[in-house]
VOBA-1610 file (N, C-alpha, C; in pm, whole numbers, padded with zeros to 5 digits, always signed):
BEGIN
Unk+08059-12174+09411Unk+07972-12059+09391Unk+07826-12100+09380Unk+07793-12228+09304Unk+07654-12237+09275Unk+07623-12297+09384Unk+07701-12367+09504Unk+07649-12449+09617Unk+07586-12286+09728Unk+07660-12167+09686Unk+07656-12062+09806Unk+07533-12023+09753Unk+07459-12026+09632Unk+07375-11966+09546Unk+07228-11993+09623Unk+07278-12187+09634Unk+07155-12292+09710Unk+07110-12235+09842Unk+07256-12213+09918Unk+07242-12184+10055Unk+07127-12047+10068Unk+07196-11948+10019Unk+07145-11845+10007Unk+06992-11823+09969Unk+06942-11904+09893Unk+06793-11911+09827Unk+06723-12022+09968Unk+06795-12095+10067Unk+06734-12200+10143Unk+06727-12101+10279Unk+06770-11979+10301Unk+06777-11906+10392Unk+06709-11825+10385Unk+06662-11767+10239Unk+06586-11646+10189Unk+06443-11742+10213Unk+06434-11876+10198Unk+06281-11904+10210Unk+06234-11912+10314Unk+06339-11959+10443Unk+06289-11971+10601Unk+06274-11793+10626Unk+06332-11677+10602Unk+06282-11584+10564Unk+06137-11539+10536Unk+06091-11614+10396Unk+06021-11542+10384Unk+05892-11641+10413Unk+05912-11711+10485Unk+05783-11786+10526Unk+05801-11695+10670Unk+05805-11640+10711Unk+05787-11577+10844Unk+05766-11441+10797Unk+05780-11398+10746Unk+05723-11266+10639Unk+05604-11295+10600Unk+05581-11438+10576Unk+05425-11454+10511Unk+05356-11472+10643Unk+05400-11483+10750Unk+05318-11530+10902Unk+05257-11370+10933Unk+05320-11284+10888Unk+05293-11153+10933Unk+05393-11092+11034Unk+05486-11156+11044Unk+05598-11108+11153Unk+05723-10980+11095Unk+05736-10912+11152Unk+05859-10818+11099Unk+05925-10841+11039Unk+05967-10772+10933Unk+06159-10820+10881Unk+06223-10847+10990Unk+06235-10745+11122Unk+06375-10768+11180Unk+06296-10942+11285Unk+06200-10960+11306Unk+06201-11053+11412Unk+06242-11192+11320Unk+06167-11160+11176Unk+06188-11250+11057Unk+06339-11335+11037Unk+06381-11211+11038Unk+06560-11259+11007Unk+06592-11302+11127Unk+06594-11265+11271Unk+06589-11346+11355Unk+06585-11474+11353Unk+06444-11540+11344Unk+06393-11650+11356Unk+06468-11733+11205Unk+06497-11674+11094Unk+06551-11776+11048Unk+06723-11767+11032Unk+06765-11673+11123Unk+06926-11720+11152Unk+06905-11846+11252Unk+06842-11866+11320Unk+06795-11923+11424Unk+06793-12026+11348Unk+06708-12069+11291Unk+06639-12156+11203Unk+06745-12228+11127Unk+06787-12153+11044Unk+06884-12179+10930Unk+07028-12305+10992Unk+07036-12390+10925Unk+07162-12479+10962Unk+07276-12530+10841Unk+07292-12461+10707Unk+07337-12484+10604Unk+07487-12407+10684Unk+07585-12432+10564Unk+07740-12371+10578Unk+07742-12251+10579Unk+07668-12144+10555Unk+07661-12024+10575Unk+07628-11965+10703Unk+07590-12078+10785Unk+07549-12022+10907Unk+07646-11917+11016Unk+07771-11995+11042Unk+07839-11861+11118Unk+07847-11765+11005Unk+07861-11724+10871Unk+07867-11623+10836Unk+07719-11531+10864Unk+07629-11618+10872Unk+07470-11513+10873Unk+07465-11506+11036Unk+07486-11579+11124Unk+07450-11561+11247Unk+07584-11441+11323Unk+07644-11421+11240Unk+07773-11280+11301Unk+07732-11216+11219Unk+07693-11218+11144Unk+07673-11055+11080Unk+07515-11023+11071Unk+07467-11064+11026Unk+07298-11055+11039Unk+07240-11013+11184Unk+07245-11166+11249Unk+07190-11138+11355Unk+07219-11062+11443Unk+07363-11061+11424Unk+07421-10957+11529Unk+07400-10766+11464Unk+07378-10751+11371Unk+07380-10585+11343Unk+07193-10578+11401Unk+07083-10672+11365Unk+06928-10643+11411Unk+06953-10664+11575Unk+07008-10731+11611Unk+07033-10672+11763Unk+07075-10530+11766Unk+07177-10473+11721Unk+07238-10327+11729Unk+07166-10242+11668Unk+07050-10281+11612Unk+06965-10194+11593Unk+06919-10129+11450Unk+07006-10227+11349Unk+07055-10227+11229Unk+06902-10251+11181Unk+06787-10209+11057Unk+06701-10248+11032Unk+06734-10374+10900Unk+06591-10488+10899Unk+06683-10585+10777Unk+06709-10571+10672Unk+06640-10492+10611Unk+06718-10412+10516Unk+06854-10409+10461Unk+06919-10313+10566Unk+07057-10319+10580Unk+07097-10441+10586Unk+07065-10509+10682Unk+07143-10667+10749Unk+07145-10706+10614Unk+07044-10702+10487Unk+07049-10829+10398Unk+07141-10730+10314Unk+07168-10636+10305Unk+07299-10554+10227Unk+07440-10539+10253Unk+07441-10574+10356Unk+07592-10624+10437Unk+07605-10772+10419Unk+07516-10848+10377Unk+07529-10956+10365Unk+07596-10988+10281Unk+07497-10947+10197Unk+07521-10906+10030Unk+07670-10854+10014Unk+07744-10845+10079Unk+07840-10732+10028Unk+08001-10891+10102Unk+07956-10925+10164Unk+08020-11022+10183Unk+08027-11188+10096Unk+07927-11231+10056Unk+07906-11352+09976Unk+07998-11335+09876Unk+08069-11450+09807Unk+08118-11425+09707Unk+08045-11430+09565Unk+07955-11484+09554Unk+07892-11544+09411Unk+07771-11383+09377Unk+07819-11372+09245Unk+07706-11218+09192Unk+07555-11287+09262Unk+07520-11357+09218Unk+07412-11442+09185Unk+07333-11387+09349Unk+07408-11440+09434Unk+07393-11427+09558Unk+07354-11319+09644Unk+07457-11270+09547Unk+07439-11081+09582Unk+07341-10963+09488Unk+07334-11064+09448Unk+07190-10970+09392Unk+07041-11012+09394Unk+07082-11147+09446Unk+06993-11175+09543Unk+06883-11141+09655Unk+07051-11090+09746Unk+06995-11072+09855Unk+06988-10915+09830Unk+07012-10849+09740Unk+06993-10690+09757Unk+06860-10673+09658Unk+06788-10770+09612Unk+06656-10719+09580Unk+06567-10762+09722Unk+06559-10871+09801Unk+06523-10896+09891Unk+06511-10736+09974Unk+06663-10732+09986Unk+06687-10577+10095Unk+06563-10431+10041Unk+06545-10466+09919Unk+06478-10313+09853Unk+06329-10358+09841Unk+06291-10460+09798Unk+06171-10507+09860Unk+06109-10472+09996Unk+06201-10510+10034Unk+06136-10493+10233Unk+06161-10355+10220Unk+06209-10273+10177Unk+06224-10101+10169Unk+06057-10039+10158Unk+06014-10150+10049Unk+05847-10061+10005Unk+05758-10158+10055Unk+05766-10296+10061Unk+05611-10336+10096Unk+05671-10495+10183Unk+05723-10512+10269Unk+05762-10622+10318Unk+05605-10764+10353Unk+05502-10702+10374Unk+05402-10799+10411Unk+05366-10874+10250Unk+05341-10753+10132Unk+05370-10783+10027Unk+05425-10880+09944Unk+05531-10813+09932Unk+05704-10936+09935Unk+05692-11046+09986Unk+05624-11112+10128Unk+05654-11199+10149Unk+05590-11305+10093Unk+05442-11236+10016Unk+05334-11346+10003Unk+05369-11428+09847Unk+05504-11312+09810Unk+05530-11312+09665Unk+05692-11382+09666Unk+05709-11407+09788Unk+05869-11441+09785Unk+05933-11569+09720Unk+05838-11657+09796Unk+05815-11836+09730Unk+05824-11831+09611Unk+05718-11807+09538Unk+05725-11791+09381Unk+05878-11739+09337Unk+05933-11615+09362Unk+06020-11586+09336Unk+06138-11664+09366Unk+06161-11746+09453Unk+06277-11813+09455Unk+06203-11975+09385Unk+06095-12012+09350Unk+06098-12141+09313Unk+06173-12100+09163Unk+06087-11985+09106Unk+06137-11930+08951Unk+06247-11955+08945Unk+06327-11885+09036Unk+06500-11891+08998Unk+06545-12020+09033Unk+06466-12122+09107Unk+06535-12229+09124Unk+06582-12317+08995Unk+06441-12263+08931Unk+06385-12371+08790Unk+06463-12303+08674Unk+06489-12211+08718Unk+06564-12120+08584Unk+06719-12142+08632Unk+06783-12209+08714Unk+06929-12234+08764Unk+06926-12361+08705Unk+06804-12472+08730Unk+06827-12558+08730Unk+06831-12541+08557Unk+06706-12511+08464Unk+06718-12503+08331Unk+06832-12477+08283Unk+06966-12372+08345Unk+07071-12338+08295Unk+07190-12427+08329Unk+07184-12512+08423Unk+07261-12602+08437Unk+07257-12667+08311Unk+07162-12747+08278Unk+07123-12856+08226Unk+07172-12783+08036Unk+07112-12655+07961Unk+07184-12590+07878Unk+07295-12590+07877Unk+07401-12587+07977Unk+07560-12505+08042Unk+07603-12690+07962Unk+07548-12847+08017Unk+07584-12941+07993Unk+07510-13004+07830Unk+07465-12939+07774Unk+07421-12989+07644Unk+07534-12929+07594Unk+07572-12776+07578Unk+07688-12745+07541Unk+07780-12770+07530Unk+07801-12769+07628Unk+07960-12882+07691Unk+07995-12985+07619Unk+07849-13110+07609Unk+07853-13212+07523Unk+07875-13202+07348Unk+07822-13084+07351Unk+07809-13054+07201Unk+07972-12996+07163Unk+08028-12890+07218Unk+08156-12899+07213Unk+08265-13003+07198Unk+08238-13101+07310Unk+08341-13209+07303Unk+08333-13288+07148Unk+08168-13293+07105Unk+08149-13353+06979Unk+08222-13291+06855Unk+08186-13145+06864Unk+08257-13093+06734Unk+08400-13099+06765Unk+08472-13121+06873Unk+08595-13147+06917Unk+08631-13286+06826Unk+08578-13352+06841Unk+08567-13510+06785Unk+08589-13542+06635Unk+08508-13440+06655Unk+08475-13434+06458Unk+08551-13399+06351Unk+08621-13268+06416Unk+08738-13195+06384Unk+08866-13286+06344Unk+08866-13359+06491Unk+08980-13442+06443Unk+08987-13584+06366Unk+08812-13623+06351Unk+08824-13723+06292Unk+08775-13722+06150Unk+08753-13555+06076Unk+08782-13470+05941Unk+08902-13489+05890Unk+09007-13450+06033Unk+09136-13452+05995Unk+09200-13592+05933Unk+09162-13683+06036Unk+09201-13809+06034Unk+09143-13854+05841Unk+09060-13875+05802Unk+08960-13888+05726Unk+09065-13818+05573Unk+09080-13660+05610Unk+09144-13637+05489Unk+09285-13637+05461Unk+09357-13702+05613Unk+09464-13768+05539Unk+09475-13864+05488Unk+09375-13956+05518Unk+09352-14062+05421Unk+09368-13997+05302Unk+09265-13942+05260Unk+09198-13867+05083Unk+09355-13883+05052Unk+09444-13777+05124Unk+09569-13733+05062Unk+09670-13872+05032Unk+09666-13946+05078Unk+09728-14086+05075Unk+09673-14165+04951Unk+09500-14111+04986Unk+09453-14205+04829Unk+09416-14173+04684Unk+09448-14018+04709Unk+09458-13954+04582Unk+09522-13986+04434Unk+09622-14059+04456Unk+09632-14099+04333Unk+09546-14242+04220Unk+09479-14318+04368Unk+09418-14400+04305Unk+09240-14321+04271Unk+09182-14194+04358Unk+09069-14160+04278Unk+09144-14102+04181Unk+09196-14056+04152Unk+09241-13965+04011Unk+09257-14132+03866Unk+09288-14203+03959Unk+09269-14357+03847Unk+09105-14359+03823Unk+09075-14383+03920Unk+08976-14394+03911Unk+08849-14305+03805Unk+08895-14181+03883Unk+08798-14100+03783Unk+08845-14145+03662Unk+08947-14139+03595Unk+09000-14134+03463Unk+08969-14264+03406Unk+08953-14356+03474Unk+08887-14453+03398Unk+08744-14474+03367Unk+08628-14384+03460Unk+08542-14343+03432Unk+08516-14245+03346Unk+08625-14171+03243Unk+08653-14076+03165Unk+08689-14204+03067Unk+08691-14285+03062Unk+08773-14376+02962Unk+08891-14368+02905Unk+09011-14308+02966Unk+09108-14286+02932Unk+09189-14242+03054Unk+09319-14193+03076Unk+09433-14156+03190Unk+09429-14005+03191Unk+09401-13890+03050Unk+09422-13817+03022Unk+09415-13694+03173Unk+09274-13709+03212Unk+09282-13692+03322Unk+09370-13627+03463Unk+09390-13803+03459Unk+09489-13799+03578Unk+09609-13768+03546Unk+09633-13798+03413Unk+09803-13744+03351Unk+09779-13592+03411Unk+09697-13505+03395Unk+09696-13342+03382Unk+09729-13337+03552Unk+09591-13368+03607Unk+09593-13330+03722Unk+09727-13372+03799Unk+09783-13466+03784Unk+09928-13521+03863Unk+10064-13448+03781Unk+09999-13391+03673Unk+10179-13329+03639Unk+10143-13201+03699Unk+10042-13128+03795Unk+10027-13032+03822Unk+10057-13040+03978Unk+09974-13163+04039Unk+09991-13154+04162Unk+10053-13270+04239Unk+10181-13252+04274Unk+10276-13359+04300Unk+10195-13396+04465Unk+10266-13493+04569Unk+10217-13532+04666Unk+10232-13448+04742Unk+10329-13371+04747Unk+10361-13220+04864Unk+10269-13127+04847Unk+10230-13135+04701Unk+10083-12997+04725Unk+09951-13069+04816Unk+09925-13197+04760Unk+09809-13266+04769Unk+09833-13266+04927Unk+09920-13254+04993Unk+09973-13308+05166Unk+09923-13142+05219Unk+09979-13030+05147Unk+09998-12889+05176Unk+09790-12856+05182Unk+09776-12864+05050Unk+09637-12858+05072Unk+09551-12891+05154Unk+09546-13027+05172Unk+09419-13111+05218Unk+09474-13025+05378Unk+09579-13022+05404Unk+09647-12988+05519Unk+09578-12853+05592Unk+09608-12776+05516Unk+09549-12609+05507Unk+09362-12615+05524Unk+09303-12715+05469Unk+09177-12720+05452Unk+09132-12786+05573Unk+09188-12900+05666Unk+09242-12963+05759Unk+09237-12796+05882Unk+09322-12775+05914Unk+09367-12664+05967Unk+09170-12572+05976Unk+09129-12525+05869Unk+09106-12399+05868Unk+08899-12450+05875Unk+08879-12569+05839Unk+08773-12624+05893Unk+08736-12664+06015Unk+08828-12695+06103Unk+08874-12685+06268Unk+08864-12567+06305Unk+08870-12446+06199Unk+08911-12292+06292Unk+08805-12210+06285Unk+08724-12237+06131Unk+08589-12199+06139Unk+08494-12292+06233Unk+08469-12372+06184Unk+08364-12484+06307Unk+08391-12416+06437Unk+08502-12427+06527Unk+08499-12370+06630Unk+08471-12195+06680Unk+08498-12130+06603Unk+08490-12002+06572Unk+08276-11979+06621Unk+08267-12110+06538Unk+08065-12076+06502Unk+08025-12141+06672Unk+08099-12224+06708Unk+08060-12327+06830Unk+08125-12220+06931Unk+08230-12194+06940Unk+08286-12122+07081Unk+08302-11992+07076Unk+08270-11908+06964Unk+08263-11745+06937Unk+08365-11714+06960Unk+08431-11771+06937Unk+08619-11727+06985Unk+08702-11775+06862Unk+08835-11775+06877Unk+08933-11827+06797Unk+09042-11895+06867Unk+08978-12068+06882Unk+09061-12178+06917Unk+09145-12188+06822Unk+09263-12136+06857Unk+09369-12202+06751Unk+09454-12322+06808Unk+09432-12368+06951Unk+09513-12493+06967Unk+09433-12580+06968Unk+09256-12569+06911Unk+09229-12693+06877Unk+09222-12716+06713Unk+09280-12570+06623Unk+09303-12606+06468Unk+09398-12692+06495Unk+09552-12643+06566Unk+09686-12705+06542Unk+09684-12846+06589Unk+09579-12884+06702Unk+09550-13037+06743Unk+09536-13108+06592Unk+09412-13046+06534Unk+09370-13144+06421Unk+09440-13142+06334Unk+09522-13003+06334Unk+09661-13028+06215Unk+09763-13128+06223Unk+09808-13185+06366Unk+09894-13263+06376Unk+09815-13437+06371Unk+09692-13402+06418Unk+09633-13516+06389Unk+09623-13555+06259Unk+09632-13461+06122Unk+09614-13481+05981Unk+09739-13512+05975Unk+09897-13468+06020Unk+10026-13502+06000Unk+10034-13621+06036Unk+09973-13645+06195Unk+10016-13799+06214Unk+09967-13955+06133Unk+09846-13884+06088Unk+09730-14025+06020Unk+09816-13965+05914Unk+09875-13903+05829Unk+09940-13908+05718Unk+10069-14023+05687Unk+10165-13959+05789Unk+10287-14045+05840Unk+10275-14184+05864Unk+10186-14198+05944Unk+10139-14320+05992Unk+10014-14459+05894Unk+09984-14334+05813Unk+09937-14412+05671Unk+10000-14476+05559Unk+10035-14575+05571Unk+10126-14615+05461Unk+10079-14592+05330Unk+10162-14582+05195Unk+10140-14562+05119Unk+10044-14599+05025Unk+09895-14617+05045Unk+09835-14713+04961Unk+09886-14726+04789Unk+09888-14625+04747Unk+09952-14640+04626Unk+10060-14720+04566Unk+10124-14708+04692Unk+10239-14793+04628Unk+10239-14942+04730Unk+10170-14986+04789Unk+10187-15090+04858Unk+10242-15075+04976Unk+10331-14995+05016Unk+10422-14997+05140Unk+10348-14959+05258
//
């Protein structure tokens, strides 16, 4: 689609440099079916050239064109071109250049946005799962910060409370759920949607670095 976009804007300029010579629309389009040698060519040289022979004004020709291309971009393109030449074609032409360098620079600007995105996606993609990765650790090493704090409390009392409350299946259930639902917002803000097979990725990624984490606590 964006290669038909090129074509289309490289045909509209041999166009409208013969518009800027002072020559007709119809001799215009002529000379650059003529002209023109990109992949679009049998499509513009059967339908174009052939309806301004039959008497078709270019106008039309660039609205039948239009009606064939596949890409919007293309086609709305060529149907401001067509309504232009409706009111002031000598006009239009002196103004045409400008108009297609603009959109060149503004395709090209949106490419280049379309791939920062992209990149930025794959990152919070990354991140997600290496949150996940990260707090199955926590859940594996939870019983030694809960030592920890409590000895910075100077005493166990602490960790006695918090562990007769929360055995390893909550601490797995939790971090799990939090796992899950930080993957679902993040993406939610990044893709305006609701990826849920990249929450359940990072969920199984928190199951597997779990499983696959041996027990620090206990040595194993």
């Amino acid at each position: 689609m964006n290669a038909e976009v090129v074509e289309v804007e490289n045909f509209l300029s041999i166009f409208s440099s013969y518009l800027k010579l002072g020559l007709s629309p119809e001799l215009s389009l002529v000379n650059s079916c003529r002209q023109y040698s990109g992949f679009l060519k049998t499509l513009i040289n059967g339908l174009v050239e052939s309806s301004i022979y039959s008497g078709i004004s270019a106008s039309h020709s660039l609205l039948m064109l239009a009606r064939k291309v596949k890409s919007r971009e293309s086609r709305r393109l060529l149907q401001l071109f067509s309504h232009a030449l409706n009111r002031n074609s000598e006009a239009f032409g002196s103004i045409a250049f400008k108009l297609l360098k603009n959109l060149r620079r503004n395709r090209v600007l949106k490419n280049e946005v379309d791939l920062l995105f992209s990149r930025m996606k794959i990152r919070v993609s990354l991140l997600s799962l290496v949150f996940s990765a990260v707090l199955a650790m926590v859940a594996r090493l939870f019983p030694i910060i809960l030592l920890f704090m409590s000895s910075l409390r100077g005493g166990s009392l602490l960790a006695f409370n918090v562990q007769g409350v929360l055995d390893d299946m909550s601490i797995f259930l939790a971090l799990g759920i939090l796992s899950f639902l930080n993957t679902y917002f993040v993406s939610m803000v990044v893709y305006h949607s609701h990826p849920l097979m990249l929450s359940f990725a990072s969920y199984i990624v928190y199951i597997l670095f779990y499983l696959l984490t041996p027990n620090l606590m206990r040595g194993t």
